[in-house]
VEXKOL-379608 format. One record per residue (C-alpha): residue number from 1; x, y, z; residue in three letters. Coordinates in steps of 0.1 Angstrom, whole numbers, plus 5000, padded with zeros to 4 digits. Layout:
{NUM,{X,Y,Z},"ALA"}
...
This chain:
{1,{1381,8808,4748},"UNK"}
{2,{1377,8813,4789},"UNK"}
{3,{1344,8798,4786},"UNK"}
{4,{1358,8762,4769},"UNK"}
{5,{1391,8760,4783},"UNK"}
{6,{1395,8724,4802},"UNK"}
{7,{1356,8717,4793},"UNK"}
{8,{1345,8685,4777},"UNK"}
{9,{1314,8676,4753},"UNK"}
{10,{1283,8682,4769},"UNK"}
{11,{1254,8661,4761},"UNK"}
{12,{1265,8640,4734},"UNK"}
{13,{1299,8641,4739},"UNK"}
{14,{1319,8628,4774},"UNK"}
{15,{1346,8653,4783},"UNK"}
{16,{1379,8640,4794},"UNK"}
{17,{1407,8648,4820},"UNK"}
{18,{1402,8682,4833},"UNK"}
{19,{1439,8692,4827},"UNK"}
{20,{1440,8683,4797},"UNK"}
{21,{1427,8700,4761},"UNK"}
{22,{1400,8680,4749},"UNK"}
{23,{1380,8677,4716},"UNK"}
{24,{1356,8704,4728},"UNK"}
{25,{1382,8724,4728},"UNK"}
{26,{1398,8721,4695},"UNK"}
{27,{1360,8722,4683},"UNK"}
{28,{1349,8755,4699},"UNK"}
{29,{1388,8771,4693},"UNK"}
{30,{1380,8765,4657},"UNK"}
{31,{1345,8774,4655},"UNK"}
{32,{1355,8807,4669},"UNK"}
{33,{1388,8816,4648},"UNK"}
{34,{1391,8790,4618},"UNK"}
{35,{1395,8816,4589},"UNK"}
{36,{1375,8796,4562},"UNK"}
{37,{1346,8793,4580},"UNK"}
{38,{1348,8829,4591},"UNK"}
{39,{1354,8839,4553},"UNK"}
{40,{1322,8818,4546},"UNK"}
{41,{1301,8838,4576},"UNK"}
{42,{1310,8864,4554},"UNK"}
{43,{1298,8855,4519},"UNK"}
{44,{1268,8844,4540},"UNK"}
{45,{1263,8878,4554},"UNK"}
{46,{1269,8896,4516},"UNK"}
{47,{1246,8873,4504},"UNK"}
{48,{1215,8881,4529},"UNK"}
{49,{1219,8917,4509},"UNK"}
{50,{1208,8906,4479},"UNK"}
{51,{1172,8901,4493},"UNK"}
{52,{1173,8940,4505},"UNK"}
{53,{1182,8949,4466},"UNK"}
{54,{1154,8930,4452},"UNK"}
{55,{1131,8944,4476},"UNK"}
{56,{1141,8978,4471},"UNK"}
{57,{1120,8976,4435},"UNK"}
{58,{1090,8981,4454},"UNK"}
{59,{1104,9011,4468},"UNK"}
{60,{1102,9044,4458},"UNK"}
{61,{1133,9061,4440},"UNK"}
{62,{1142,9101,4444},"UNK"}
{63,{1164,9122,4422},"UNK"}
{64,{1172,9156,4417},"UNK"}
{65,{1189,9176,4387},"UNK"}
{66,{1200,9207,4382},"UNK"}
{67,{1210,9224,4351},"UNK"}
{68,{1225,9260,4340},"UNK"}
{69,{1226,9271,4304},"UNK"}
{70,{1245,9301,4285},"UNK"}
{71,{1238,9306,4257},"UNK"}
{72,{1259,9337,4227},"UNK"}
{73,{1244,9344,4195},"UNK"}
{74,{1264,9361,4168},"UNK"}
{75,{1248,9377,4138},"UNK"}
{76,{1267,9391,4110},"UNK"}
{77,{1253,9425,4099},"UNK"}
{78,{1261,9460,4092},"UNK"}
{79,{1286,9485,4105},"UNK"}
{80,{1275,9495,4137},"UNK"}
{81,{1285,9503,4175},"UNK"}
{82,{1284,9480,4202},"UNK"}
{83,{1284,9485,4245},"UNK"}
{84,{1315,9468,4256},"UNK"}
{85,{1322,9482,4290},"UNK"}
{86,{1289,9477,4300},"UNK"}
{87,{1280,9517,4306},"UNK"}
{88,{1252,9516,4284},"UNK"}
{89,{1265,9537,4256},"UNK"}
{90,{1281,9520,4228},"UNK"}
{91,{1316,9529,4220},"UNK"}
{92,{1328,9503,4197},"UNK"}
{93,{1324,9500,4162},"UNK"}
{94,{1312,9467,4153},"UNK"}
{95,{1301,9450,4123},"UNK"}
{96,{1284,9418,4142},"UNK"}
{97,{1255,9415,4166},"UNK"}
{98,{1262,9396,4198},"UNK"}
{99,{1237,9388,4225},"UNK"}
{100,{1240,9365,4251},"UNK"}
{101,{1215,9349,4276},"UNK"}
{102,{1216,9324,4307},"UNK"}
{103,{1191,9302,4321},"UNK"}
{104,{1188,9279,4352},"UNK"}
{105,{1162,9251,4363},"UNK"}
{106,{1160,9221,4389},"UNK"}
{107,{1137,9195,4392},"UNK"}
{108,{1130,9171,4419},"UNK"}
{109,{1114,9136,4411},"UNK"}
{110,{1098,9110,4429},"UNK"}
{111,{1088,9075,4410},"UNK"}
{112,{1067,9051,4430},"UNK"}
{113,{1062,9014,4413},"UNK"}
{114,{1029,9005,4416},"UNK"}
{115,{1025,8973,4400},"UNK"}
{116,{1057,8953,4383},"UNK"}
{117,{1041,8924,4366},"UNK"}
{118,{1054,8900,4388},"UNK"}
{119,{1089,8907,4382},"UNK"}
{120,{1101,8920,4415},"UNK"}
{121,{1082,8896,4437},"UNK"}
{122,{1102,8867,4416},"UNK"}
{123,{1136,8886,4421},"UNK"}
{124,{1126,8887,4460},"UNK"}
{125,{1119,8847,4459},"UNK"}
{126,{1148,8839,4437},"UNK"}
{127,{1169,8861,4469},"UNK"}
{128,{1154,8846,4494},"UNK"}
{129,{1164,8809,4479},"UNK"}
{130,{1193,8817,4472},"UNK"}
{131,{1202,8827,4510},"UNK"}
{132,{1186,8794,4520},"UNK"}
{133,{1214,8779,4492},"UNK"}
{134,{1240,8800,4511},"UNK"}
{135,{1232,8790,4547},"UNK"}
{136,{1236,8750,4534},"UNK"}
{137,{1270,8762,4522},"UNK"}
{138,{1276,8776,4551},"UNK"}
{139,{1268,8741,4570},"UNK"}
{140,{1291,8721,4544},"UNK"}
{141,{1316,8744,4556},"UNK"}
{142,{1315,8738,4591},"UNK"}
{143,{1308,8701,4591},"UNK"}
{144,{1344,8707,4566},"UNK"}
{145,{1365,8724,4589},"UNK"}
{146,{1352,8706,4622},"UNK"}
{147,{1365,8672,4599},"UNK"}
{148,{1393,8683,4598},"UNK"}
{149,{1393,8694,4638},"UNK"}
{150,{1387,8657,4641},"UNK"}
{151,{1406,8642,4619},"UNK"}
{152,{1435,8664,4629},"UNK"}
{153,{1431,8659,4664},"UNK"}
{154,{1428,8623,4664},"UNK"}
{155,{1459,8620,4638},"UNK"}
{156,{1483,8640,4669},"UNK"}
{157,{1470,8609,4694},"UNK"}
{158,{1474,8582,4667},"UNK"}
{159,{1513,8599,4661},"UNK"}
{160,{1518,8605,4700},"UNK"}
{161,{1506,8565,4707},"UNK"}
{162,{1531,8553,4680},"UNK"}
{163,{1558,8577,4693},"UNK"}
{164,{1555,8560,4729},"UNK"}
{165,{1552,8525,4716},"UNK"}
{166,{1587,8534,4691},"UNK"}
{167,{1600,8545,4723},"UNK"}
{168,{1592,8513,4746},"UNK"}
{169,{1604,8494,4713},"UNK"}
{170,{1637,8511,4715},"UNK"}
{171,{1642,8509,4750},"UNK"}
{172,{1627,8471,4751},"UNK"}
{173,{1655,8464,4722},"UNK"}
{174,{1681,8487,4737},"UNK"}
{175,{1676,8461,4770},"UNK"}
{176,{1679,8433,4747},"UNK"}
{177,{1712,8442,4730},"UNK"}
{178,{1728,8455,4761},"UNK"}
{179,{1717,8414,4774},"UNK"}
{180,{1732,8400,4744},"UNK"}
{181,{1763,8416,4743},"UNK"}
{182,{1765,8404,4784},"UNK"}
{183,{1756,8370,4772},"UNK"}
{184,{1781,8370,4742},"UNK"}
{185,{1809,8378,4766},"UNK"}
{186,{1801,8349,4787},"UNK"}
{187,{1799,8330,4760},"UNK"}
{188,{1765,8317,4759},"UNK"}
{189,{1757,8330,4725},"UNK"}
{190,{1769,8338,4695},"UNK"}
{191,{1781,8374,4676},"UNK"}
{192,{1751,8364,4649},"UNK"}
{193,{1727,8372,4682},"UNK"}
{194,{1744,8401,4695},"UNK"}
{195,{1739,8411,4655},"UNK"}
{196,{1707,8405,4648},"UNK"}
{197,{1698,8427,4685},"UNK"}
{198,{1719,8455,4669},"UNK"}
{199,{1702,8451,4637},"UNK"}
{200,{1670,8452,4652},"UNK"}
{201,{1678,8480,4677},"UNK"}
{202,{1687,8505,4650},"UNK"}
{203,{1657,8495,4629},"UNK"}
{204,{1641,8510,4657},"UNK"}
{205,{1653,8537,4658},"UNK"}
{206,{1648,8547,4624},"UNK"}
{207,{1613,8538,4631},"UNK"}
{208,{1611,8564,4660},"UNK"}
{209,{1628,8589,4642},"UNK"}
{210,{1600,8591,4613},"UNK"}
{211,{1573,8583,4639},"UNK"}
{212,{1588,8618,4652},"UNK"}
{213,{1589,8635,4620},"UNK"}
{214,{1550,8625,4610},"UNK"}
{215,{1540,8638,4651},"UNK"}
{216,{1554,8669,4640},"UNK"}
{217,{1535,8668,4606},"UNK"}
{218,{1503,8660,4619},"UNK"}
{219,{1509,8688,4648},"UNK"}
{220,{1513,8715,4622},"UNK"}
{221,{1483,8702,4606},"UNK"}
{222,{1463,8704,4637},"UNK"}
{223,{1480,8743,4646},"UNK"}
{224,{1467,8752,4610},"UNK"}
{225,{1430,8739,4613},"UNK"}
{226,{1424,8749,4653},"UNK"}
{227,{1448,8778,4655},"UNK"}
{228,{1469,8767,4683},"UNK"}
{229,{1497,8743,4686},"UNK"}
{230,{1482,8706,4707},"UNK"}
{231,{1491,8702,4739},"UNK"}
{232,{1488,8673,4757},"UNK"}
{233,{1455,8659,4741},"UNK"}
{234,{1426,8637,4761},"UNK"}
{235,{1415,8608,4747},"UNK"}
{236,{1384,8618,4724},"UNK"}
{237,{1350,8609,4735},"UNK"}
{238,{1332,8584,4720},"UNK"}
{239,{1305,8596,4689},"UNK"}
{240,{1285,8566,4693},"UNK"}
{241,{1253,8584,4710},"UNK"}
{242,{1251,8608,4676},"UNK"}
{243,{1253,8575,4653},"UNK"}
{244,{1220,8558,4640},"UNK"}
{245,{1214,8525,4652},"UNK"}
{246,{1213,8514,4615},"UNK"}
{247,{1221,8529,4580},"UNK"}
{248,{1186,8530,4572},"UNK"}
{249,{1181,8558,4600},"UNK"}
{250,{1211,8573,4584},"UNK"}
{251,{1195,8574,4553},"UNK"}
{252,{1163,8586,4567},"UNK"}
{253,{1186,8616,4585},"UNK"}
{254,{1205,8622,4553},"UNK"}
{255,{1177,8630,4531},"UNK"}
{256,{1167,8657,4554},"UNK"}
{257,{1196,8672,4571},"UNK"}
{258,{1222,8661,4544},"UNK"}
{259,{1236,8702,4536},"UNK"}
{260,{1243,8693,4498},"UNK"}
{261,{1208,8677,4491},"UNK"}
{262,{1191,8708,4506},"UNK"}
{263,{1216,8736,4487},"UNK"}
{264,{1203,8715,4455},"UNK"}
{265,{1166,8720,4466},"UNK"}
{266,{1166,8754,4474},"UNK"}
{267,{1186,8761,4440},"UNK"}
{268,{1157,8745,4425},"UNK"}
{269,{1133,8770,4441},"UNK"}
{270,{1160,8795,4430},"UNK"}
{271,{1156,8790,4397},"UNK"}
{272,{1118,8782,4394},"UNK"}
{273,{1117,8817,4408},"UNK"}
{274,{1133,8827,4381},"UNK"}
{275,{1116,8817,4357},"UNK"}
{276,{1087,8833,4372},"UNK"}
{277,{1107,8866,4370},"UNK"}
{278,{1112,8856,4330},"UNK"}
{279,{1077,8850,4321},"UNK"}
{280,{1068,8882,4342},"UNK"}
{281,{1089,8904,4315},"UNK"}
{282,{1059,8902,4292},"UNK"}
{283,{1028,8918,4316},"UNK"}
{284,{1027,8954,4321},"UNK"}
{285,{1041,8977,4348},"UNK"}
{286,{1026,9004,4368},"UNK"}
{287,{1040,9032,4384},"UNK"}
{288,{1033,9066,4398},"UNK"}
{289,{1056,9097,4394},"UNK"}
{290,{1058,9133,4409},"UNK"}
{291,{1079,9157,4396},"UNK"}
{292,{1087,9193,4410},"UNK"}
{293,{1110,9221,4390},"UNK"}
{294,{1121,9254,4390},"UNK"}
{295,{1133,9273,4360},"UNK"}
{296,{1144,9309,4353},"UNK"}
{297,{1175,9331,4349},"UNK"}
{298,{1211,9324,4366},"UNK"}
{299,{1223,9353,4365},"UNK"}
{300,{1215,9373,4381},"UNK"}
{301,{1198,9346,4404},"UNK"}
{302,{1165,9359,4417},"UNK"}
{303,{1146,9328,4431},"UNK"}
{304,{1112,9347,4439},"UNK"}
{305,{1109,9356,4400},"UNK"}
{306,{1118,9318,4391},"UNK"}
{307,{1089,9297,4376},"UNK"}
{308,{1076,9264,4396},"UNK"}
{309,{1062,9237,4381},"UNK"}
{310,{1045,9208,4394},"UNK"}
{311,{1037,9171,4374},"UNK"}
{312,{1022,9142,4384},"UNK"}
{313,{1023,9112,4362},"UNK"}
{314,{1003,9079,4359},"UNK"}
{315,{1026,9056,4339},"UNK"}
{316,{1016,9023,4323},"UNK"}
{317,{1037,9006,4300},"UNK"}
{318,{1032,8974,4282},"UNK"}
{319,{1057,8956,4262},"UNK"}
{320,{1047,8946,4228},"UNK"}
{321,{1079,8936,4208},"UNK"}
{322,{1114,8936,4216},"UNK"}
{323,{1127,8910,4188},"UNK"}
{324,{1121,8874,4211},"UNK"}
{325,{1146,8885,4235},"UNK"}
{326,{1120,8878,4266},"UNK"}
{327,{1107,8847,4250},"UNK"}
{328,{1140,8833,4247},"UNK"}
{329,{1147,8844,4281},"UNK"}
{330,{1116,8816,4292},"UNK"}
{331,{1131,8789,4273},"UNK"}
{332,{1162,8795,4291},"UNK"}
{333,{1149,8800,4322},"UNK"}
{334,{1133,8766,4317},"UNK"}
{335,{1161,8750,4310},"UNK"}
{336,{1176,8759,4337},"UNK"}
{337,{1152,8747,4362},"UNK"}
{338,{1149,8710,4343},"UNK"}
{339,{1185,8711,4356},"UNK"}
{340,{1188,8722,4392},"UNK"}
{341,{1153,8695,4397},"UNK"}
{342,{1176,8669,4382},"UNK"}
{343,{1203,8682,4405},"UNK"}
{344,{1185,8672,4434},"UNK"}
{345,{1186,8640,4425},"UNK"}
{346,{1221,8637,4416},"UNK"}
{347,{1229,8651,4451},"UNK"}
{348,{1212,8626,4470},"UNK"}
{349,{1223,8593,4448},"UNK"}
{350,{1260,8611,4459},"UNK"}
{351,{1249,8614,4496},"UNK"}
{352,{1237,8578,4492},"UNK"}
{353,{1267,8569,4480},"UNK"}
{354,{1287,8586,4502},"UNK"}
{355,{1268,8575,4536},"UNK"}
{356,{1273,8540,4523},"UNK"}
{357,{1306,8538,4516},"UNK"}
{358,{1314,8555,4555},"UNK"}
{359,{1289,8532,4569},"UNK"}
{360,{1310,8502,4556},"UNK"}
{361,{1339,8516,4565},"UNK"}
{362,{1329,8525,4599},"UNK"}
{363,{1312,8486,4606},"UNK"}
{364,{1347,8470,4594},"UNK"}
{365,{1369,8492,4614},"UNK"}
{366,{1351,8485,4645},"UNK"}
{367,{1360,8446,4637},"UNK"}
{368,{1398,8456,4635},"UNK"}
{369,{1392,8471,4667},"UNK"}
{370,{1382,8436,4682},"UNK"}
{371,{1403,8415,4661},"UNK"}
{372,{1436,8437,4674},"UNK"}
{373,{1430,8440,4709},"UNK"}
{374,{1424,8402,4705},"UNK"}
{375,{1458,8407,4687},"UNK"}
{376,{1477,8424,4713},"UNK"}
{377,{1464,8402,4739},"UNK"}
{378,{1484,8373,4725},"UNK"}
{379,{1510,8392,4712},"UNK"}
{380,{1520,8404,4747},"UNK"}
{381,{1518,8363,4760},"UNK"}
{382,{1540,8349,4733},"UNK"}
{383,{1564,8379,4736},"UNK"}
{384,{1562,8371,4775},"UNK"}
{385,{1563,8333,4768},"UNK"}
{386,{1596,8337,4746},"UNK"}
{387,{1614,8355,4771},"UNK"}
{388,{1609,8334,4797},"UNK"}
{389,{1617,8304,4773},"UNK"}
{390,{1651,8320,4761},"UNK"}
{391,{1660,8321,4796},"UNK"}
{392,{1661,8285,4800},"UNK"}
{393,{1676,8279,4765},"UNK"}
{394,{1638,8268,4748},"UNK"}
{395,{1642,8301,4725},"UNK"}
{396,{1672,8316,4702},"UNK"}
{397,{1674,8354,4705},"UNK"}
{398,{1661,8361,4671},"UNK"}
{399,{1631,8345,4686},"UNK"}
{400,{1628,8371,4709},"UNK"}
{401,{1635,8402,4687},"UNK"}
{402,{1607,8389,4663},"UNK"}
{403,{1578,8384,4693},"UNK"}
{404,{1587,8415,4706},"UNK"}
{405,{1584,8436,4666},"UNK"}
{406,{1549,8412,4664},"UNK"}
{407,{1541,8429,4697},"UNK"}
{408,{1549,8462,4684},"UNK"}
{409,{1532,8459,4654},"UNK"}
{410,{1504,8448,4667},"UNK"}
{411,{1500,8475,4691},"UNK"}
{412,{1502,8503,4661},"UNK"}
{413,{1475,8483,4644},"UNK"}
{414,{1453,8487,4673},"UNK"}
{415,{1463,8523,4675},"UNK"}
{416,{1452,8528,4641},"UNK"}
{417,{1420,8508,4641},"UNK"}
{418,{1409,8533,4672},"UNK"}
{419,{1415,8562,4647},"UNK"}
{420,{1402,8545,4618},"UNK"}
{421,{1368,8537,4636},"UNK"}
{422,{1367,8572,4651},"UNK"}
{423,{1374,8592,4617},"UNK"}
{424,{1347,8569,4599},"UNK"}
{425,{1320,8580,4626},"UNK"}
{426,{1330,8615,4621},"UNK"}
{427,{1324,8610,4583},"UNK"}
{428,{1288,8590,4587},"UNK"}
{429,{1276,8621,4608},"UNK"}
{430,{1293,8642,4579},"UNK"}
{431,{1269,8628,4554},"UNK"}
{432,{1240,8624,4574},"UNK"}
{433,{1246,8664,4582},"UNK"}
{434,{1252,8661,4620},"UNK"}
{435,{1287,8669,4622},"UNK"}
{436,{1276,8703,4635},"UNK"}
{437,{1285,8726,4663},"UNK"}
{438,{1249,8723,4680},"UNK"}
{439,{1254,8686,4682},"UNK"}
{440,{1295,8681,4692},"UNK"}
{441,{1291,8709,4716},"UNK"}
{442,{1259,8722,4723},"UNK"}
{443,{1268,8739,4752},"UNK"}
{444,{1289,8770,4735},"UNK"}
{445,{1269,8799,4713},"UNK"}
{446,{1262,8791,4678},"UNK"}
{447,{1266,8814,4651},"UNK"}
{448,{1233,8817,4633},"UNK"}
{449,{1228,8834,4600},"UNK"}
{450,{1192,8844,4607},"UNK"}
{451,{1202,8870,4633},"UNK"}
{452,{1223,8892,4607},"UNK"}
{453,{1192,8887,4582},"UNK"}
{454,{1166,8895,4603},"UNK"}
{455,{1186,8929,4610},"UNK"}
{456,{1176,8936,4576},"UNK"}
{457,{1140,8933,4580},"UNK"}
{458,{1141,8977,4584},"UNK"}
{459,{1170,8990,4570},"UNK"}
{460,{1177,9024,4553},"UNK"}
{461,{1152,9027,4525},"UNK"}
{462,{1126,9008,4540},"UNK"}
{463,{1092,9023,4534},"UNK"}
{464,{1058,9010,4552},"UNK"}
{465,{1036,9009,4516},"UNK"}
{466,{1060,8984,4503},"UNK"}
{467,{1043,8955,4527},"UNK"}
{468,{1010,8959,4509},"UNK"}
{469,{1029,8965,4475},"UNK"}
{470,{1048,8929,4473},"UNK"}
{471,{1020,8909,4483},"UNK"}
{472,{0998,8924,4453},"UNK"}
{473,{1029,8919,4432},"UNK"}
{474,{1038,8885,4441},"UNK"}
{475,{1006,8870,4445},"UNK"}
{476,{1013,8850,4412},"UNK"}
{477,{1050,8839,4418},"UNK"}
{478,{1061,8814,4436},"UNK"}
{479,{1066,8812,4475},"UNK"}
{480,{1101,8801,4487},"UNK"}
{481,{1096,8776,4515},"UNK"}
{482,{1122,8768,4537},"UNK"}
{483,{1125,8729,4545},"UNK"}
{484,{1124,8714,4580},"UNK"}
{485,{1159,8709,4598},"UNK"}
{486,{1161,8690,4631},"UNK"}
{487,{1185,8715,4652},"UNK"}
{488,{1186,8708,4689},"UNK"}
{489,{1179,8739,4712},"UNK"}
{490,{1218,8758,4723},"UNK"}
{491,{1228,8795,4729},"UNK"}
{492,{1231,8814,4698},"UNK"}
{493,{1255,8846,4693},"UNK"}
């Protein structure tokens, strides 16, 4: 928070006035704190475990047991005496034998898998896709939530610019009706005049009121997505150094960087994985197992008269028939992959889609910007012009009151055309998968999900033989490749 206070964009980005909170600010404020996309960190991070669990099936697997037995056995029979006191000499009379026995054993085992068929190498590609998936998620997050840091930011200037033009409406009008009512008294006009300025002047001040009421809206929007309330806000930077010269480089971008066509990809590697991982249910495994025990009498315990016994097993099993269950497994998993390959497709014809429809809007909002600054130009002569004309009687006053709402009006189109343009380049760089940390503010630490999975490499459990172990075991499944992203060099935490 120290570090971004008062700090602009760097790079791409143009920071603004030094006292005041800027866009970099809201960005890196949110980037830090924004609960959903911390929440996401977080399924990111459980996720990265599930690559530990499928390796851990080349790893060995210890257990230990321990069992104690008593066992009475009653015989009907003749009259007789039995030892109840345990003195040795019998001393009552009993017509049932009794005897009674105890025994205790433990066993330590060790099972080593040698060979799985395949199945364990595809459960380790189908992981490691499936964190790839994950870390796109994670990027359609952020580019989400820094959105709406955009959209929310530039919504409090849009509502502050309209609050300040209400206000120089109301006090422009307030001017105005004060004049008429001077004018009225000297007779130079009528009571219609001096109505239609109070008309107008309270229709003003409606109009400020609600332009107060969506400020405050827009505020609490931008205190729920950033985490603080706005203060006074520099104008944002422009985005037009991160925009493609044409929608063709967009396009070009999109299909590589675009976070949704990439999730469907590495699904699709996901799944072909998978399928691997069916087709592997039907080859043989091998595994190793050692197995050390102990076995004697409880009680009393004597450990040094206790049997040992040590086994070591080679274990080869081959599945012959288990009703089609594994062959229906295949189809599925077949099925399946048809589907996310198609998926891919789908995605991008949406991204398409998508990057289209912001590219158009962003190429016709930049014409209202020209056509209403052209607008305002000549709104602010006539409004001039019909002042100076009602002074010498070339103008009525409803003349007057309507130039000066044109003016107005005008003025909150131009307002809105400035956010319009700047919340349809936020959305092209959305779908081209640039609206990103590393490109709006390069200068503050990332977060990247690669440094909490390569912490994993050697974790508890890990055992050296397992290296050698996976590549024999997946030398027939397929490889999960991870696909090129262009990401400009920044600090990472």
């Amino acid at each position: 928070m120290a570090a971004v206070s008062c700090a602009g964009l760097i790079g791409a980005l143009v920071a603004g006035p030094a006292c005041a909170e800027t866009l970099a600010d809201a960005i890196a404020l949110a980037y830090d704190s924004n609960p959903t996309l911390q929440a996401q960190r977080a399924t990111q991070r459980q996720l990265d475990e599930s690559w530990v669990q499928a390796r851990s099936g080349y790893r060995p697997t210890v257990s230990t047991s321990f069992t104690e037995t008593y066992q009475e056995t009653r015989t009907p029979g003749g009259r007789g005496y039995a030892d109840t006191n345990g003195d040795g000499i019998p001393d009552t009379l009993v017509s049932t034998s009794i005897r009674t026995a105890n025994a205790a054993s433990g066993a330590l085992t060790l099972t080593q898998p040698v060979w799985t068929g395949g199945r364990v190498g595809a459960a380790v590609s189908a992981a490691e896709a499936d964190i790839l998936n994950g870390r796109e998620n994670l990027r359609k997050v952020e580019s989400s939530v820094l959105g709406a840091v955009i959209q929310a930011y530039v919504d409090v200037r849009r509502d502050q610019e309209a609050v300040r033009i209400y206000e120089n409406n109301f006090a422009v009008l307030t001017r105005q009706f004060e004049e008429s009512k001077a004018r009225f008294d000297v007779g130079e006009i009528t009571r219609t005049d001096v109505a239609q300025a109070e008309a107008r002047l309270e229709a003003s001040r409606a109009s400020l009121q609600s332009a107060k009421g969506q400020l405050a809206t827009s505020r609490g929007n931008y205190t729920a997505v950033v985490g603080q309330a706005p203060g006074e806000l520099a104008p944002e930077p422009s985005l037009a150094e991160l925009l493609p010269a044409s929608v063709d480089q967009a396009f070009d971008i999109a299909t590589q960087d675009n976070p949704s066509i990439r999730a469907a990809e590495y699904a699709e590697q996901a799944s072909r994985a998978r399928l691997a991982g069916a087709r592997a249910e039907r080859m043989p495994t091998v595994a190793i197992q050692g197995r050390l025990g102990w076995s004697g009498t409880a009680d009393p315990l004597e450990t040094d008269k206790m049997s040992r016994a040590v086994t070591g097993v080679a274990q080869v099993s081959v599945p012959l028939f288990n009703g089609g269950l594994t062959t229906s497994r295949v189809r599925a998993a077949i099925e399946k992959n048809n589907t996310d390959r198609i998926n891919i497709e789908t995605a991008r014809r949406s991204a398409m889609q998508s990057l289209t429809q912001a590219w158009s809007t962003l190429i016709s909002t930049r014409a209202n910007i020209i056509s209403t600054d052209q607008q305002v130009k000549a709104a602010r002569i006539a409004a001039e012009g019909t002042r100076q004309e009602l002074q010498v009687g070339l103008r009525t006053t409803l003349d007057v009151l309507n130039a000066e709402q044109e003016l107005r009006s005008a003025e909150l189109s131009q307002v809105t055309a400035r956010h319009d343009e700047y919340v349809a380049a936020a959305s092209v760089l959305n779908q081209m998968g640039r609206l990103q940390a590393q490109y709006l503010t390069p200068a503050i630490p990332r977060y990247d999900p690669k440094t909490h999975f390569g912490k994993l490499r050697l974790t508890w459990g890990w055992v050296p033989w397992e290296e050698p172990i996976g590549i024999v075991d997946s030398a027939l499944t397929p490889k999960t490749h991870e696909l090129p992203l262009d990401k400009p060099a920044s600090p990472s935490k």
